[in-house]
PDB file as gemmi writes it, atoms N, CA and C in Angstrom:
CRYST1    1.000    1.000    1.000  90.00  90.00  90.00 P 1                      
ATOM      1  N   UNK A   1      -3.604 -28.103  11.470  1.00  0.00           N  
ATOM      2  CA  UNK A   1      -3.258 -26.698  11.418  1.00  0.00           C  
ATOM      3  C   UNK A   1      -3.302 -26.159  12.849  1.00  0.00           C  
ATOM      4  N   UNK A   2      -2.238 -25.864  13.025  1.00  0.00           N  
ATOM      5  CA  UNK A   2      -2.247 -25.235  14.877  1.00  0.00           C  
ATOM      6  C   UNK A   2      -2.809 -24.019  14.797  1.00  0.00           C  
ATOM      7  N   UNK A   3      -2.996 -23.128  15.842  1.00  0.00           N  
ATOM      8  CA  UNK A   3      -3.159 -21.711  15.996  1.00  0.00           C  
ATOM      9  C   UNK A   3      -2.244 -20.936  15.805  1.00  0.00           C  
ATOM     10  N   UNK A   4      -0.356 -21.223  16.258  1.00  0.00           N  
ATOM     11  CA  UNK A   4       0.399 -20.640  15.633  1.00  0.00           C  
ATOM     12  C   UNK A   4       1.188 -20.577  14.157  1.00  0.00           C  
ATOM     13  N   UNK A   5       0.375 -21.122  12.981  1.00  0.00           N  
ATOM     14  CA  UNK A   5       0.006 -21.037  11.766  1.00  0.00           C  
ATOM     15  C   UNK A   5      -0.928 -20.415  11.536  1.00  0.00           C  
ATOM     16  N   UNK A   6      -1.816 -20.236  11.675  1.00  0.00           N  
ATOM     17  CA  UNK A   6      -3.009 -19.676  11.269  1.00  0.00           C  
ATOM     18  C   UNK A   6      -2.700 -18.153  12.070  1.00  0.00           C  
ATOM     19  N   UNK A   7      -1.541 -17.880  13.309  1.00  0.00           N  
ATOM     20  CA  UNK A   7      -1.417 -16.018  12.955  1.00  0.00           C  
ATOM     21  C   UNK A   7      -0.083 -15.992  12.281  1.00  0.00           C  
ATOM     22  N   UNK A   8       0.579 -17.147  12.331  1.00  0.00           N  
ATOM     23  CA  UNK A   8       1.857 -16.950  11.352  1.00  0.00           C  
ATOM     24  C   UNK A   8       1.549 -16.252  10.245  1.00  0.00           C  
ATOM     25  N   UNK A   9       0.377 -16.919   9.473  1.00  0.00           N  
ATOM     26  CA  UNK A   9      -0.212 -16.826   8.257  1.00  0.00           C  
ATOM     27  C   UNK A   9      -0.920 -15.099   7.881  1.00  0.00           C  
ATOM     28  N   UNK A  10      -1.172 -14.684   9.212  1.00  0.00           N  
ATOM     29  CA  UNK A  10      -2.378 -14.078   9.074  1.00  0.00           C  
ATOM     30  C   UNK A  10      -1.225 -12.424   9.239  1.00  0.00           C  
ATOM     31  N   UNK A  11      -0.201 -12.515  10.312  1.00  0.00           N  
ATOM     32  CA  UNK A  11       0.803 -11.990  10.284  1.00  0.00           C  
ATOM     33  C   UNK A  11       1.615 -11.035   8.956  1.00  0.00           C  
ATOM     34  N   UNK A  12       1.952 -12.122   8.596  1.00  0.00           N  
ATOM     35  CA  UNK A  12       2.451 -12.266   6.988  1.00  0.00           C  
ATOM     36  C   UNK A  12       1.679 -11.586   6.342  1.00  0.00           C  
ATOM     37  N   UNK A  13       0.206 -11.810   5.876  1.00  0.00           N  
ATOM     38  CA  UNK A  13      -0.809 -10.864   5.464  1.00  0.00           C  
ATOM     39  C   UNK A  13      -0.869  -9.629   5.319  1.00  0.00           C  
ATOM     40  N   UNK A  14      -0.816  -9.513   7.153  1.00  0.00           N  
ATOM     41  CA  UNK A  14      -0.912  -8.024   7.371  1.00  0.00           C  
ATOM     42  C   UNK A  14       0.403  -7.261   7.130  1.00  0.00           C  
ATOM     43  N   UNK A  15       1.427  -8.021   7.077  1.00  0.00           N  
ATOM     44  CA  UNK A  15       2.621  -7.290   7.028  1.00  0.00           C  
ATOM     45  C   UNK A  15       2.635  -6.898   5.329  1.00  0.00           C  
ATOM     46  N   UNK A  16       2.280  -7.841   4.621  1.00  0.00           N  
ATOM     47  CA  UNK A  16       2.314  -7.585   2.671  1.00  0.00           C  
ATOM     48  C   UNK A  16       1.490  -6.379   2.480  1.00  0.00           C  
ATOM     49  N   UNK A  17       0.482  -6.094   3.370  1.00  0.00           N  
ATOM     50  CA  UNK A  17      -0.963  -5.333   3.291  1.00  0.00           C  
ATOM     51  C   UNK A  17      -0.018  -3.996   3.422  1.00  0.00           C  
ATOM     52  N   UNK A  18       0.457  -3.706   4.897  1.00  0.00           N  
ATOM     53  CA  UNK A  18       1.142  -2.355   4.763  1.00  0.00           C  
ATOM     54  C   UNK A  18       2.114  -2.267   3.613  1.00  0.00           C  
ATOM     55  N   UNK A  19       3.102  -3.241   3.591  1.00  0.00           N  
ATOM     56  CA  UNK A  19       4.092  -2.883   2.919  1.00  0.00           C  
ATOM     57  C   UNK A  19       3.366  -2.162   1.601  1.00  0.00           C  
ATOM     58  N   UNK A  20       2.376  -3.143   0.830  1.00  0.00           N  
ATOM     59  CA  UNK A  20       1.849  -2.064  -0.379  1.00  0.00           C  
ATOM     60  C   UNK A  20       1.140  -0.946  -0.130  1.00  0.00           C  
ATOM     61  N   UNK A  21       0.239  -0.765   0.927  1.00  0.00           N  
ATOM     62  CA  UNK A  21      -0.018  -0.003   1.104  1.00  0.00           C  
ATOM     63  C   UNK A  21       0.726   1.762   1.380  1.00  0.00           C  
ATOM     64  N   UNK A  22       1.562   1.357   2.028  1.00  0.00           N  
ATOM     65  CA  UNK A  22       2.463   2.231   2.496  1.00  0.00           C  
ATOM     66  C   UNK A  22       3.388   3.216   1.206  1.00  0.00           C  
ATOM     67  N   UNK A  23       3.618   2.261   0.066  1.00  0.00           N  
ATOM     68  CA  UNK A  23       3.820   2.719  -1.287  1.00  0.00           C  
ATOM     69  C   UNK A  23       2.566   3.594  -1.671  1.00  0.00           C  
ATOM     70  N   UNK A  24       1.787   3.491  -1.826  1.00  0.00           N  
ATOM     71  CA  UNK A  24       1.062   4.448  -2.166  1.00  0.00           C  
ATOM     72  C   UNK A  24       0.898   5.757  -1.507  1.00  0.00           C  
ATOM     73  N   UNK A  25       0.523   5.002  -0.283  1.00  0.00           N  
ATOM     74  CA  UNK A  25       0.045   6.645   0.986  1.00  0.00           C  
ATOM     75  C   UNK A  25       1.164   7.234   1.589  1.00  0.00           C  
ATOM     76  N   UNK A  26       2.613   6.800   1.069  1.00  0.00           N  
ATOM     77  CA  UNK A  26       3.609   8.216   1.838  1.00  0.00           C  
ATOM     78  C   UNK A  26       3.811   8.729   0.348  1.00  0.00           C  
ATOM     79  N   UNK A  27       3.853   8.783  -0.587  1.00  0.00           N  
ATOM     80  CA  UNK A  27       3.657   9.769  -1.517  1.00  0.00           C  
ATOM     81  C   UNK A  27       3.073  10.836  -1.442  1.00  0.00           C  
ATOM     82  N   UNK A  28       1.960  10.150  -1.406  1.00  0.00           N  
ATOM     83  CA  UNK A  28       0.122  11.413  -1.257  1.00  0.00           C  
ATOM     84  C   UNK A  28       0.423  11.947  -0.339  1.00  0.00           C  
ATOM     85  N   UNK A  29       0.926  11.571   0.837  1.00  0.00           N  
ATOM     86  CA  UNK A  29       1.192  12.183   2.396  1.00  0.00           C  
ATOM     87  C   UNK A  29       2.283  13.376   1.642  1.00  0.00           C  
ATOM     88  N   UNK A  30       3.444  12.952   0.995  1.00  0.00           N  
ATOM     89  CA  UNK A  30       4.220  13.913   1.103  1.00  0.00           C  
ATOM     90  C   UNK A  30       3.584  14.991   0.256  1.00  0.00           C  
ATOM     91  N   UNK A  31       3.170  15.132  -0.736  1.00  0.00           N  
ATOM     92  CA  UNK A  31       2.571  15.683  -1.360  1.00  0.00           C  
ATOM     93  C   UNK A  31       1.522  16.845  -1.082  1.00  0.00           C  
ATOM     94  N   UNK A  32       0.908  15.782  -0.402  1.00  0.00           N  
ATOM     95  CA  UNK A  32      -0.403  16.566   0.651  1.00  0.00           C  
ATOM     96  C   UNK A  32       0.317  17.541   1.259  1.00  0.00           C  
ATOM     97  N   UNK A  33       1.116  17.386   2.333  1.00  0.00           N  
ATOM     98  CA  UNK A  33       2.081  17.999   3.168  1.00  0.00           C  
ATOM     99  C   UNK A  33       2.285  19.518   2.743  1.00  0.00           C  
ATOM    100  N   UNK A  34       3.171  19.176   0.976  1.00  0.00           N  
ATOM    101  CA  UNK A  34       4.228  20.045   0.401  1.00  0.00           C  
ATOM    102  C   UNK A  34       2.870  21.220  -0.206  1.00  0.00           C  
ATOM    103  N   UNK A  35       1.329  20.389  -0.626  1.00  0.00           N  
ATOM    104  CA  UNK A  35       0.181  21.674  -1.297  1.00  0.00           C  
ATOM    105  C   UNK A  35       0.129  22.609   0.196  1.00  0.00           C  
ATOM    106  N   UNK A  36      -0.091  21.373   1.375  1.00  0.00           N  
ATOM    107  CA  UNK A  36      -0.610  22.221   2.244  1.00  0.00           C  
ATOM    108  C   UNK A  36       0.458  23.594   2.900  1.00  0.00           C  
ATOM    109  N   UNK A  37       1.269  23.456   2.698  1.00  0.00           N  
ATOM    110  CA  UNK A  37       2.478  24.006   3.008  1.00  0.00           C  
ATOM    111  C   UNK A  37       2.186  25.495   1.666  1.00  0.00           C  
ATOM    112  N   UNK A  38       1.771  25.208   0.714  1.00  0.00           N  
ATOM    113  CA  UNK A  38       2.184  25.746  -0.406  1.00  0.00           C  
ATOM    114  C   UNK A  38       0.289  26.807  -0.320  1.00  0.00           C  
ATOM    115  N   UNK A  39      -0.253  26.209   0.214  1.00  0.00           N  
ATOM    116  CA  UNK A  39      -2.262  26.800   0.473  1.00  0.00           C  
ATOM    117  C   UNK A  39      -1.520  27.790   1.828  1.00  0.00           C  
ATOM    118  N   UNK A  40      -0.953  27.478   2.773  1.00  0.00           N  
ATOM    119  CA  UNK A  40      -0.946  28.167   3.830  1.00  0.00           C  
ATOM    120  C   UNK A  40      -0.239  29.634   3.707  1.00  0.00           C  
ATOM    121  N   UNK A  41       0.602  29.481   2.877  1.00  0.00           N  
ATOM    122  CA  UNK A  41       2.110  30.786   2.970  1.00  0.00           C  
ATOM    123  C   UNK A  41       1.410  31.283   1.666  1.00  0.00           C  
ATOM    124  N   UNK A  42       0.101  30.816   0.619  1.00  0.00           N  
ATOM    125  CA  UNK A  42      -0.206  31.670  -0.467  1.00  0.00           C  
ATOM    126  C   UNK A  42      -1.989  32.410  -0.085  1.00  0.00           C  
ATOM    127  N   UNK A  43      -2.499  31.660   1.196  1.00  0.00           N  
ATOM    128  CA  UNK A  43      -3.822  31.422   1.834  1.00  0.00           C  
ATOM    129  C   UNK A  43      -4.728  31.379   1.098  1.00  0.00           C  
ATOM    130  N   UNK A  44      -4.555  30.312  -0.065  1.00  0.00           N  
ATOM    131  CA  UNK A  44      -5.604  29.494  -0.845  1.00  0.00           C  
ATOM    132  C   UNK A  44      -6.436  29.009  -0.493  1.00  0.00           C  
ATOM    133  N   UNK A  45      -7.587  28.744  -0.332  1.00  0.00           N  
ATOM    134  CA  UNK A  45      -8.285  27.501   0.571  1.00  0.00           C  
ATOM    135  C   UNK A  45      -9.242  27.051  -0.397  1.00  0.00           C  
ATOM    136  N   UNK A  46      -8.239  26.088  -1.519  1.00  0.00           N  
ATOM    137  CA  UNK A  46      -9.982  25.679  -2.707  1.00  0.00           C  
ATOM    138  C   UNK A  46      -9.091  23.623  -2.265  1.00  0.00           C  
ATOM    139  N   UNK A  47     -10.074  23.221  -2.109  1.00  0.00           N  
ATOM    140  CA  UNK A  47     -10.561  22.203  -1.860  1.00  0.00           C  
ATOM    141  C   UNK A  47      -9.585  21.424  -2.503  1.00  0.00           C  
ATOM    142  N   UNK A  48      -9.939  21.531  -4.133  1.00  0.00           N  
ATOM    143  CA  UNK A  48      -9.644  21.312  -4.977  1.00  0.00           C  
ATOM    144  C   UNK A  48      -7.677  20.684  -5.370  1.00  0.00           C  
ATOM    145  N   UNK A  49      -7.188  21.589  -4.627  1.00  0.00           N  
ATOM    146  CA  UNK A  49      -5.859  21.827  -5.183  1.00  0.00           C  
ATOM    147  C   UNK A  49      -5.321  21.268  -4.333  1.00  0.00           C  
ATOM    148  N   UNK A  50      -5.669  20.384  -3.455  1.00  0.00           N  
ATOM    149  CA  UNK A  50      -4.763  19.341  -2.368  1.00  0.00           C  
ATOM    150  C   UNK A  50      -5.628  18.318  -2.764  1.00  0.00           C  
ATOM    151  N   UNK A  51      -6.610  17.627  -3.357  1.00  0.00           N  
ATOM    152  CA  UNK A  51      -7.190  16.465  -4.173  1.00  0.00           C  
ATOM    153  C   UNK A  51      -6.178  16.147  -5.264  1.00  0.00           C  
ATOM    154  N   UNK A  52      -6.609  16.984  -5.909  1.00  0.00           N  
ATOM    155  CA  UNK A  52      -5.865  16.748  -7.349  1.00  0.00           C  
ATOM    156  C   UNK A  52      -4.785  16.346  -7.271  1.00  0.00           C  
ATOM    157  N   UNK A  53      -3.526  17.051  -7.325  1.00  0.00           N  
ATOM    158  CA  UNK A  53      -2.094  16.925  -7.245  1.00  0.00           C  
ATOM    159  C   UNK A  53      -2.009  15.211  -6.302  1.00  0.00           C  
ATOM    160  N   UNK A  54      -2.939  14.867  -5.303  1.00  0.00           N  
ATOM    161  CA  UNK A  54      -2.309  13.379  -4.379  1.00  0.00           C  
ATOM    162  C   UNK A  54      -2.779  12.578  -5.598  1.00  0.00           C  
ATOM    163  N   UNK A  55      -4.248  12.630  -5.759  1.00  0.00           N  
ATOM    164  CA  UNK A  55      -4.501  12.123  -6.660  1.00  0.00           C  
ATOM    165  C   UNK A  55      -3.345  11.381  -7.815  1.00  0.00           C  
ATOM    166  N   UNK A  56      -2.823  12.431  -8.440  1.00  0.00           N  
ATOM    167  CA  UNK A  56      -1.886  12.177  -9.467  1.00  0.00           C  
ATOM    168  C   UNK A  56      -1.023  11.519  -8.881  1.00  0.00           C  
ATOM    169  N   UNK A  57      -0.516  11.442  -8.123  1.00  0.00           N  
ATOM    170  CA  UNK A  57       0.895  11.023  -7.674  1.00  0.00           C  
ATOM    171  C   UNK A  57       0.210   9.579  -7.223  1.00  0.00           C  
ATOM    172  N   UNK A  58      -0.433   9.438  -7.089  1.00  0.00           N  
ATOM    173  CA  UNK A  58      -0.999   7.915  -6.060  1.00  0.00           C  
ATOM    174  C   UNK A  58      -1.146   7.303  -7.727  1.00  0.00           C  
ATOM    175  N   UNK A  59      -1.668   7.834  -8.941  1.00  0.00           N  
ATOM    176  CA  UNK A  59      -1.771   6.995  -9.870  1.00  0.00           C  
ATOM    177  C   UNK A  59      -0.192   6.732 -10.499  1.00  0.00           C  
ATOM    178  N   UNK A  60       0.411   7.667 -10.638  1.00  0.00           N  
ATOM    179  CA  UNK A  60       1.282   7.607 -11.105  1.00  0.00           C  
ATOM    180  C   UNK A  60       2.584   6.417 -10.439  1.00  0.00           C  
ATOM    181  N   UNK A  61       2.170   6.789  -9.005  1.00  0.00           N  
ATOM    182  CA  UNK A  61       2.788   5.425  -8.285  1.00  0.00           C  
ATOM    183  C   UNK A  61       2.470   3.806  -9.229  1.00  0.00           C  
ATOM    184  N   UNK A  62       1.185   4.020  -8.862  1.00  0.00           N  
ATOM    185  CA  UNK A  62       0.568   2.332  -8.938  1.00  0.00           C  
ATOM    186  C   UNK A  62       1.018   2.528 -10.317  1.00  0.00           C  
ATOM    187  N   UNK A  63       1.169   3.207 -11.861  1.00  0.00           N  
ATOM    188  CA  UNK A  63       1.454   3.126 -12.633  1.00  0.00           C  
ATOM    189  C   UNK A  63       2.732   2.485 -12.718  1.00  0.00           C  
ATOM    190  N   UNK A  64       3.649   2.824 -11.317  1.00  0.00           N  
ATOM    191  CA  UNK A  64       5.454   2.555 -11.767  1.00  0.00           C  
ATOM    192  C   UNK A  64       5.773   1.500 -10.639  1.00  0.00           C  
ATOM    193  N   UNK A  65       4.523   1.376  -9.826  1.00  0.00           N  
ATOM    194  CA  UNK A  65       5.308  -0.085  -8.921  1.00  0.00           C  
ATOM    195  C   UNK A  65       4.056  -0.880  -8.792  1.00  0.00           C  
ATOM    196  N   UNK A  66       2.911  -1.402  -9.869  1.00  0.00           N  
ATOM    197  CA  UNK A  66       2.430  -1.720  -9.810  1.00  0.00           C  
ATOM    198  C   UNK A  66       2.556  -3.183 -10.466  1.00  0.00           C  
ATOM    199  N   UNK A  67       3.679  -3.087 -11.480  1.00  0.00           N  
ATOM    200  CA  UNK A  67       4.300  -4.815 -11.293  1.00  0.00           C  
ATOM    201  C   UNK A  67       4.633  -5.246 -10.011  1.00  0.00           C  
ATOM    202  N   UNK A  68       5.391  -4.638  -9.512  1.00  0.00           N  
ATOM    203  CA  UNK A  68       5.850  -4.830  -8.089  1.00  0.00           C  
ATOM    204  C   UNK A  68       4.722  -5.388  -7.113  1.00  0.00           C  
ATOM    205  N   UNK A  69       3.981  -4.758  -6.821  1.00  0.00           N  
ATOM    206  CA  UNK A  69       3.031  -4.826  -6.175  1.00  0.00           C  
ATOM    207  C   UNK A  69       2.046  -6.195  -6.508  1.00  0.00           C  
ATOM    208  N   UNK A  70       1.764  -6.171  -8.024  1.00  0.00           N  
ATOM    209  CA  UNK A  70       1.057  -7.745  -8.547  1.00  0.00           C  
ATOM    210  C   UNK A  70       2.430  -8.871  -8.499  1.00  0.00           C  
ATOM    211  N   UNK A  71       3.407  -8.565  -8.082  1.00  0.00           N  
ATOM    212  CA  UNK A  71       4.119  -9.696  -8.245  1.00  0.00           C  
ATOM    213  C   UNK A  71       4.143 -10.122  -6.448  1.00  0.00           C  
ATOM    214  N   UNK A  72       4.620  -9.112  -5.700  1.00  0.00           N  
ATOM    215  CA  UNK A  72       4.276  -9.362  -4.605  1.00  0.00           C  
ATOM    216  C   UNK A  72       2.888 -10.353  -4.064  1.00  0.00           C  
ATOM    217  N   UNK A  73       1.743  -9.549  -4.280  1.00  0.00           N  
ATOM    218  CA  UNK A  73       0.701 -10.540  -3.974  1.00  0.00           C  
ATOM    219  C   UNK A  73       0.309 -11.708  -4.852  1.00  0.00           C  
ATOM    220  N   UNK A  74       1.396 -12.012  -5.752  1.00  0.00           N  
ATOM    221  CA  UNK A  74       1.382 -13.596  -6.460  1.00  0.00           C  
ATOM    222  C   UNK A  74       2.415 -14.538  -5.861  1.00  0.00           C  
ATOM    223  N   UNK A  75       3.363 -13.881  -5.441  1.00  0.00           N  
ATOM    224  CA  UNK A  75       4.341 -14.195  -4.405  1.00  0.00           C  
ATOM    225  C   UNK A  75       3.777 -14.973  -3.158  1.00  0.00           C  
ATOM    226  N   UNK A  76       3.074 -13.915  -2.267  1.00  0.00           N  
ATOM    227  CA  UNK A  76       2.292 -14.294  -1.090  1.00  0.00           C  
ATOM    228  C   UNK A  76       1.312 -15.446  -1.387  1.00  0.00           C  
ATOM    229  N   UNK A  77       0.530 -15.296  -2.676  1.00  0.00           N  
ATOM    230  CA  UNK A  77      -0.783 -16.634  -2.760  1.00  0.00           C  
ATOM    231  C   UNK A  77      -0.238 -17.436  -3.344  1.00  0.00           C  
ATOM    232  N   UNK A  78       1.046 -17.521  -4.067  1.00  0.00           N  
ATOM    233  CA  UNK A  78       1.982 -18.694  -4.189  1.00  0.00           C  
ATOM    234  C   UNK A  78       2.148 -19.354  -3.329  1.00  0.00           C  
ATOM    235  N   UNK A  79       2.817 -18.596  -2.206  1.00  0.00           N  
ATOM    236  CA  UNK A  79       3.043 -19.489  -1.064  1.00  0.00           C  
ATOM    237  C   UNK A  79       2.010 -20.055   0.034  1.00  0.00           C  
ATOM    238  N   UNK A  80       1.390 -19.539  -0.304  1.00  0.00           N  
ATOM    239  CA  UNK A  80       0.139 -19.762   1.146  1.00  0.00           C  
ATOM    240  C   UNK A  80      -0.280 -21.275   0.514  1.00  0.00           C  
ATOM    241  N   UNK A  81      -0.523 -21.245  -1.044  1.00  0.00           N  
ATOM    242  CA  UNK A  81      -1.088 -22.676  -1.570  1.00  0.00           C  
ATOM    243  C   UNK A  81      -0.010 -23.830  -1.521  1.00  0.00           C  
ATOM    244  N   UNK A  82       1.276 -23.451  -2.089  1.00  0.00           N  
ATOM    245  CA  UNK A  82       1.949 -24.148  -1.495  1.00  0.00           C  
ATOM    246  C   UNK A  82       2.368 -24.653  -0.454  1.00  0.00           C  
ATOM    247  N   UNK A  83       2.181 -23.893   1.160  1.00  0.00           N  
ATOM    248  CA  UNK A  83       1.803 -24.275   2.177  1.00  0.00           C  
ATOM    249  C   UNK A  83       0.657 -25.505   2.638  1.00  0.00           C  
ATOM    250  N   UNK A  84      -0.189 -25.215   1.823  1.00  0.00           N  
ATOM    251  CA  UNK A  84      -1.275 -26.178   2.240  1.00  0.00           C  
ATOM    252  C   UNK A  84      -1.356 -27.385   1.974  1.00  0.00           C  
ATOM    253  N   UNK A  85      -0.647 -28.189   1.648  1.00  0.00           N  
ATOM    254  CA  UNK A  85      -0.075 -29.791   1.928  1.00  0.00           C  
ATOM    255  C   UNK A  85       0.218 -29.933   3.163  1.00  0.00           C  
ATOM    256  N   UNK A  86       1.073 -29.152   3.736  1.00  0.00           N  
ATOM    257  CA  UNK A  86       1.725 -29.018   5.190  1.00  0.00           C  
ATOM    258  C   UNK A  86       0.862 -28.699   6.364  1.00  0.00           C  
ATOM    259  N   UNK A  87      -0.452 -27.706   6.001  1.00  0.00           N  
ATOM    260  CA  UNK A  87      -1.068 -27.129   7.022  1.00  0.00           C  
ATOM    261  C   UNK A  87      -2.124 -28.410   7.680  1.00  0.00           C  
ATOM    262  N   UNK A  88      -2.432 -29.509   6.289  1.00  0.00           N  
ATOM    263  CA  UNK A  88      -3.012 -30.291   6.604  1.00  0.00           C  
ATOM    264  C   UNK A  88      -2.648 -31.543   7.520  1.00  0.00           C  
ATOM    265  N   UNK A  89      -1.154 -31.837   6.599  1.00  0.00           N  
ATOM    266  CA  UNK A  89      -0.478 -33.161   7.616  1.00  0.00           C  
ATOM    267  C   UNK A  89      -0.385 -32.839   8.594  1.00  0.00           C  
TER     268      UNK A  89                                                      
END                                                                             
């Protein structure tokens, strides 16, 4: 196993890591954005009402791309094991 496998590998990782990640947190971001936008021009300030609403939307995500997401990281540990015949020779 060289060193440029092992960040090939590690690369790859980090790149699957944002990609799901990133599904979740620009939702909430936009969201967040659109309460805070919506607290400022009404000058609300309860805690409460920029939790909630990301909240929902972050579940409701993982609710609708959360095959996606488990297929993805079965995808990735598919391959990494299948790799490892190779990493050894």
């Amino acid at each position: 196993m060289t060193p440029e496998s092992v960040i090939s590998i590690g690369q790859q990782a980090v790149y699957l890591v944002l990609q799901l990640i990133a599904i979740l947190l620009l939702p909430s971001l936009a969201v967040g954005l659109i309460v805070s936008v919506f607290q400022a021009a009404t000058q609300i300030n309860e805690q409460t009402l920029s939790f909630i609403p990301k909240l929902v939307v972050a579940f409701v995500v993982l609710l609708m791309a959360g095959p996606w997401i488990m297929g993805q990281l079965i995808g990735y540990t598919t391959r990494l094991y299948q790799g490892i015949p190779g990493m050894i020779g």
